[in-house]
C-alpha positions in Angstrom: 15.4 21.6 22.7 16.4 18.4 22.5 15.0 15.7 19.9 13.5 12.3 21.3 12.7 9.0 19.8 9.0 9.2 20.6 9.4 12.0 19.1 10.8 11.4 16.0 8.3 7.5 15.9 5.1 10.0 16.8 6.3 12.4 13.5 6.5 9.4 11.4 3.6 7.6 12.6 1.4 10.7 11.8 2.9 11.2 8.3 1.6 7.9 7.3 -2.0 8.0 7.3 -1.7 11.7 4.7 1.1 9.9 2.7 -1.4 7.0 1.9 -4.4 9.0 0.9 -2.4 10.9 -1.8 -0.5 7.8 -2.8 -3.8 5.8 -3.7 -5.0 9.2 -5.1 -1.5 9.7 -7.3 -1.1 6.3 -8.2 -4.9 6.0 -9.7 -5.1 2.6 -7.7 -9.2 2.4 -8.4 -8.8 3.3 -12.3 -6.3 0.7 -12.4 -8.5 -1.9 -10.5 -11.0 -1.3 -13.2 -9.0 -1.2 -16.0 -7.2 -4.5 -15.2 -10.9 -6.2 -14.4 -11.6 -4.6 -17.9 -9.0 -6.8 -19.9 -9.9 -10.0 -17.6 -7.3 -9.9 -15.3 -8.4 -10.7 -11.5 -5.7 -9.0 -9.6 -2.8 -6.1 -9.5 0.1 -5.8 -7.7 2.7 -3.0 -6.6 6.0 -3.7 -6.2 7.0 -2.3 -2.5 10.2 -0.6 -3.7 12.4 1.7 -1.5 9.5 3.5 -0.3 9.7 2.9 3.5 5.6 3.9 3.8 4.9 1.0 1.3 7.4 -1.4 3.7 5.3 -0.5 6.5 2.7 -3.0 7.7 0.2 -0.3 7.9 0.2 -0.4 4.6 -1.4 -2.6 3.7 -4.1 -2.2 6.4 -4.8 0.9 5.0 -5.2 -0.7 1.3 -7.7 -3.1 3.6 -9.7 -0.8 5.0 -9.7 1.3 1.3 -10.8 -2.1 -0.4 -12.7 -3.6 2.0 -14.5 -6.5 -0.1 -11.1 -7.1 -1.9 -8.3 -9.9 -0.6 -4.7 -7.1 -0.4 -1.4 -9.8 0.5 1.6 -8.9 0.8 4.2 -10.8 -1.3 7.7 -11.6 -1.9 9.0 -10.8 -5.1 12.7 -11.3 -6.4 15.5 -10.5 -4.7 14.6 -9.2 -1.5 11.6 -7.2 -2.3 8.2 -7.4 -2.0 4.5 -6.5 -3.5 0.9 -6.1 -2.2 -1.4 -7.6 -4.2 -5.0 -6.8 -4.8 -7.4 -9.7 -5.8 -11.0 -9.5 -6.3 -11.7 -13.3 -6.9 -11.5 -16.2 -4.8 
């Protein structure tokens, strides 16, 4: 059997979707939400590190459709990296 790049783009494509639900589960993104509202704050971000699911544009879609009366951005941060934001005010 020989291995294919729709293949190998379908296995990764359906690896995101259960990735995401037990990153946001792991990374307690609704207790921090809370907790950062709690001490005045108006937004939190995560800092897109090597993690190639948090790279992926999907992600934040998926933090879109998750949040869906919150603004989610995606932002440069220093030296080549990025973060997602989460704001709840305008």
């Amino acid at each position: 059997m020989t291995v294919t790049k729709e293949e190998l783009q379908k296995i990764g494509e359906d690896s995101f979707e259960p990735w995401f639900k037990k990153w946001v589960k792991k990374a307690r993104v609704e207790r921090k939400l809370r907790a950062a509202a709690k001490e005045g704050y108006n937004s939190i971000s995560f800092v897109c590190c090597s993690n190639p699911h948090m790279q992926n544009d999907k992600f934040v879609g998926y933090l879109r459709n998750e949040f869906p009366t919150l603004t989610v951005e995606r932002e440069n941060y220093i030296y080549k990296k990025e973060k997602v934001k989460i704001s709840w005010q305008n």
